[in-house]
N, C-alpha and C positions, 0 to 999 in steps of 0.2 A: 026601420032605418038602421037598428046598431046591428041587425041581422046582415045586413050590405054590407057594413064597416066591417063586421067580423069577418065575413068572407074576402073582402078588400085585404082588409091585414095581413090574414092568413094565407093568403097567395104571395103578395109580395115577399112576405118574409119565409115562404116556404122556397120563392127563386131565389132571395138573396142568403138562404142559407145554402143554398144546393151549387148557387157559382162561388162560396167563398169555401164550402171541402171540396167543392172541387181543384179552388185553388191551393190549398194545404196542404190537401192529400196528391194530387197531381204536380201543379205546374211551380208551386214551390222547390219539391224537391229534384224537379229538371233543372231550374234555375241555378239553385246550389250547387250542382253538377258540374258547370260549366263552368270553363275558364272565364277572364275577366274580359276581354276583349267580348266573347260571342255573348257573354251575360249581358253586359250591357245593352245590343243589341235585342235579344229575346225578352228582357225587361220591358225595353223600349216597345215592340212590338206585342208584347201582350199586354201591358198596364192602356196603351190607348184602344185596345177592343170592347172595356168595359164603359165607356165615358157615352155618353153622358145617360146611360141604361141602368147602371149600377145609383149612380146617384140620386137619380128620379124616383129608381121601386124603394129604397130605403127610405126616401123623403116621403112619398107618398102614405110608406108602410105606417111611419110613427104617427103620421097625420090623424089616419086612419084610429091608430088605435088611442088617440089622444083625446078624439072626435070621441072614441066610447068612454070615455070619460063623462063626458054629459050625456050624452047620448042611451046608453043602456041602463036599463031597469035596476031594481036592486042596489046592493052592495059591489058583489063580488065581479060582475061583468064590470063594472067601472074600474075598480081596484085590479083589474088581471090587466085590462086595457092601459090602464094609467103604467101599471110598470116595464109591460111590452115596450110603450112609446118611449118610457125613460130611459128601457135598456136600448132600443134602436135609435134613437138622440145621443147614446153614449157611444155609440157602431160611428155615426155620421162627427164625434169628437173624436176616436179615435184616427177615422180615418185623414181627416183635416189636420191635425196637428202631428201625427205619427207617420203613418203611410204615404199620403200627397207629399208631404214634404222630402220625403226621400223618396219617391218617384222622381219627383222637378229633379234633386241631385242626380239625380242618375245618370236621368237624361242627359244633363251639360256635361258630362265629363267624356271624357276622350278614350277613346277605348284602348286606344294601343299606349297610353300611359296613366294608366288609374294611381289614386292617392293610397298613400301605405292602411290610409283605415277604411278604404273599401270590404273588405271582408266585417269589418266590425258591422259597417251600416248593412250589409245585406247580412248580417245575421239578426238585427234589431227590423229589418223588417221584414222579416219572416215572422217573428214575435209576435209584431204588433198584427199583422195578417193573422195569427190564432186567436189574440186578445178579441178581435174584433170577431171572428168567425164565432168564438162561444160563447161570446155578446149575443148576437144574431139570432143564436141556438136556443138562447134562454129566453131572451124573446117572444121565439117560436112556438115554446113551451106555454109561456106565460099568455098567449094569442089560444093555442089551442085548451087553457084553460078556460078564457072566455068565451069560445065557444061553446061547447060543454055547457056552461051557465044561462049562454043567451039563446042558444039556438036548442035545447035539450027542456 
């Protein structure tokens, strides 16, 4: 069974690492790019491609590796598993209280007349999109350690 989970894990968090550099390294810095008017818009239209796909593999991912907490043998597969989940729990807080909420703002605002701290908030979430992306990464790392343990 923690052989399923690890492999479970480790896929998820290997897609939710690979769509959020992609988001960093790509469509971040398109974003930043653009004026206020067409950002808006692009924001709009790429923050709803991810829903409800993005939410699910992370939910699943920490599950998973939560699951190897009890689940795998020893010491070390529980304990790689335990912190994976902590850190993808902490990806799923970042993105709830940092990211979604300045999505929602985004969204409502009017394009052909944004607020004077529009540029502040799309530079805070950009931030919080790396916060989270090398969340994700360590993770990954901490997934692919339990592996290693449980499946070697």
């Amino acid at each position: 069974m923690s052989q399923i989970l690890v492999v479970a894990a480790l896929m998820g968090n290997a897609v939710a690492v690979g769509v959020f550099c992609a988001t960093v390294l790509g469509g971040v810095p398109l974003l930043m790019a653009l004026p206020g008017e067409q950002y808006v818009h692009a924001h709009g239209f790429l923050a709803t491609r991810y829903d409800p796909f993005m939410p699910v593999t992370i939910l699943l991912t920490a599950l998973a590796d939560l699951a190897l907490v009890v689940a795998a043998p020893g010491w070390a597969g529980p304990l790689a598993g335990g912190v994976a989940g902590l850190l993808m729990l902490s990806v799923v807080a970042v993105s709830l209280t940092k990211n979604v909420p300045i999505n929602h703002w985004v969204t409502a605002q009017d394009p052909a007349s944004l607020p004077s701290d529009w540029t502040e908030r799309r530079g805070r979430w950009r931030w919080w999109n790396a916060v989270r992306t090398a969340l994700a990464a360590a993770a990954l790392g901490a997934n692919l350690a339990a592996a290693v343990v449980i499946v070697v």
